[in-house]
N, C-alpha and C positions, 0 to 999 in steps of 0.2 A: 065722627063725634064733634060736639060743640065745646069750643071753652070757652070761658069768659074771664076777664079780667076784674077784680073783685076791689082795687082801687080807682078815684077817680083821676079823670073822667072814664068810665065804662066803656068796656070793648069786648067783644067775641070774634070770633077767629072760628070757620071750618076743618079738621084735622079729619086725616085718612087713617085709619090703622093698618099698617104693613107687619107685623108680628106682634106676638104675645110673647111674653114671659114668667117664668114660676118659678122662684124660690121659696116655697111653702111658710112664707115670712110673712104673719097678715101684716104685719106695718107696712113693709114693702110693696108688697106685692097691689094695694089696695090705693098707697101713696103717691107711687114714685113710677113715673110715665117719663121715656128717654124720646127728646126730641133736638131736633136743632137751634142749637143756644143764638143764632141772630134769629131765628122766630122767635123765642121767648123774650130778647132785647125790641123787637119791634111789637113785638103784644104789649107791653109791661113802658114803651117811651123809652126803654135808656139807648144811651148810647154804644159803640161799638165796645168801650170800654168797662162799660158795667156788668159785673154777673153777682148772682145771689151767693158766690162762695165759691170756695175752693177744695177739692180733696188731696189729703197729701198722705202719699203711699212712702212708710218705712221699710227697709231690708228686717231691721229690730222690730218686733211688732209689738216689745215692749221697753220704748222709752224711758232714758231716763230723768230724772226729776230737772237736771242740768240741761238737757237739751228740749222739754220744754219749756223752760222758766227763758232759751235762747230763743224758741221759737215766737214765743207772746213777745217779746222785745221788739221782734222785727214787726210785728202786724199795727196797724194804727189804730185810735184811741177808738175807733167806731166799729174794731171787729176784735170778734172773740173765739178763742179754739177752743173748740169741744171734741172729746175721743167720742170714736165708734163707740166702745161701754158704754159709753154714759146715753146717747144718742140711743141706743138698743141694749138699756141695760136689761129689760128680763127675760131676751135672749141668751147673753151672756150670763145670765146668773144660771139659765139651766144648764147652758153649757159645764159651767163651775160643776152644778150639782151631780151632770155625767158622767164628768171626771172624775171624781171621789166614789162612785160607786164603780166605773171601771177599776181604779184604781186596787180598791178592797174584793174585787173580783180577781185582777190577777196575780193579786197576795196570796187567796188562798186555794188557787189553780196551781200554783207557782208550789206551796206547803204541802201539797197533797202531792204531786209530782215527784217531787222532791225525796219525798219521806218513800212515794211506792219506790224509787231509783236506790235509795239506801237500803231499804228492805232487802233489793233482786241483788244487788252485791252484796250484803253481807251473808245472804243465803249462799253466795255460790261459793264465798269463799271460803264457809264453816265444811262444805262440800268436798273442800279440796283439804282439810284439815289432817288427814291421813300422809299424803304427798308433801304438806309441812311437816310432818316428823320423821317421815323419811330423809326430808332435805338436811332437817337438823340432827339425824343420827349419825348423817354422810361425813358431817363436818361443815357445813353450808351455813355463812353468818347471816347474822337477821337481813343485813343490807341488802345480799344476794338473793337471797328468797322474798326481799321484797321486791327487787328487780324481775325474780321469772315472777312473781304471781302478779304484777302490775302489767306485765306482757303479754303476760295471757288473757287480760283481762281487756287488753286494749285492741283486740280484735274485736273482740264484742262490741265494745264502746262506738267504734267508728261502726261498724255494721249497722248497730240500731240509729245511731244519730244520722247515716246517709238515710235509712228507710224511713227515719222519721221528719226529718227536713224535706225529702220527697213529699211525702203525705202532706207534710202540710201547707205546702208551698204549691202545691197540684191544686188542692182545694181553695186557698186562696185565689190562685190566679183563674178556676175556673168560677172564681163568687165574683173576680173582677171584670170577667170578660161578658160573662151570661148572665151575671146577677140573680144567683139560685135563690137567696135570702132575699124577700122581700120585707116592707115595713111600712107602718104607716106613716104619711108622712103628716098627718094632724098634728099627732105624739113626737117624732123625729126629723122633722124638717126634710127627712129624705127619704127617698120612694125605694130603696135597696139599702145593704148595708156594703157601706164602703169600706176601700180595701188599701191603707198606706203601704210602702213598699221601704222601711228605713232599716238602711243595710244593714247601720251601726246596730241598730237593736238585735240582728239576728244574728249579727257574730257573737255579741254583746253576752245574748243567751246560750250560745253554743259553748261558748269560755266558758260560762258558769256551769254549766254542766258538765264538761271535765275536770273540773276544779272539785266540783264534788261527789265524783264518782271518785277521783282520785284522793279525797280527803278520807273518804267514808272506806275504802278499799284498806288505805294505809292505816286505820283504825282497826279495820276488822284483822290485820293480820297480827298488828301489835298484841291482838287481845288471846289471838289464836298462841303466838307466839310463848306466848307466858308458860303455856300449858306443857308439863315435862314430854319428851321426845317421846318415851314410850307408853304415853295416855294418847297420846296423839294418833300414835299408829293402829292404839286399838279402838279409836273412834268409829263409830257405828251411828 
């Protein structure tokens, strides 16, 4: 390829092209050509010392208002910091817009899960409502009968939560490896759907799922409990 230098005095320069790249980003992809910065210094006259700018990489990727109001301090009267946002803000705003519909997707993934996981224990435990009046005819205080029906109940729990963190950690990791889900990347900037791996989120979920098998259990037996010993036994 030719480039040409668009201030005076005018210059062009022959370039080889050794690799492409794609981030399905038109500004990018369309813009922005990675070359050797003393070629661009000797196209362009500066010196060894000159470049068109600088990128500065945070651990934070969101700063705060203190550490840039530090950062412009340090730069001199002739340069100016601009964020990535702003640079590519209507990337980032679909980004935003992603985010809010993920977001209210896995709200009501999360409500419907939830509610089928209260359902399956309350059903099982109205099941065993015959063997709470026995326990309570025995002499058995609510505390202990909360203790066996939580025991018995926590087999199950671990069973389906190993089968289902299987499942879905299988499927994950074979969408990460083989990329089953494809997408377009017009619409989504990427040619598969990608796969994060954050630990905290899936312990995160796993807690909250015993938490409310365990709320919803201790509920249901409260309510069983109420009910006299010998209604109980002739529960049908």
């Amino acid at each position: 390829v030719m480039v040409y230098r668009a201030q005076q005095p005018s210059g062009y320069a022959h370039l080889k092209i050794v690799g492409v790249y794609t981030t399905y980003i038109e500004d990018i992809d369309e813009k922005l050509a990675f070359c050797d910065l003393r070629f661009i210094q000797h196209l362009n006259g500066w010196t060894d010392a000159w470049v068109g700018g600088f990128d500065i990489f945070l651990h934070d990727t969101r700063p705060t208002k203190e550490l840039m109001a530090q950062m412009e301090d340090w730069l001199d009267y002739d340069l100016t910091l601009q964020r990535t946002t702003e640079t590519y803000a209507a990337l980032f705003d679909w980004v935003h817009i992603m985010h809010k519909d993920v977001v209210i997707f896995l709200t009501l993934l999360l409500l419907v899960a939830s509610s089928n996981i209260a359902a399956a224990v309350m059903i099982q435990t109205l099941e065993r409502t015959p063997l709470l009046g026995m326990l309570q005819a025995l002499g058995a205080t609510h505390a202990q009968i909360s203790r066996i029906m939580l025991g018995m109940h926590i087999h199950l729990l671990w069973k389906g939560m190993f089968w289902g963190n299987l499942t879905a950690l299988g499927l994950a990791l074979a969408q990460s490896r083989y990329q089953i889900i494809r997408l377009d990347p017009d619409y989504y900037y990427v040619t598969h759907l990608p796969i994060a791996w954050p630990l905290r989120t899936i312990v995160c979920i796993n807690v909250a799922m015993i938490m409310l098998v365990a709320c919803v259990l201790m509920l249901s037996i409260r309510l069983i409990l109420r009910i006299r010993p010998i209604q109980s036994i002739q529960w049908r």
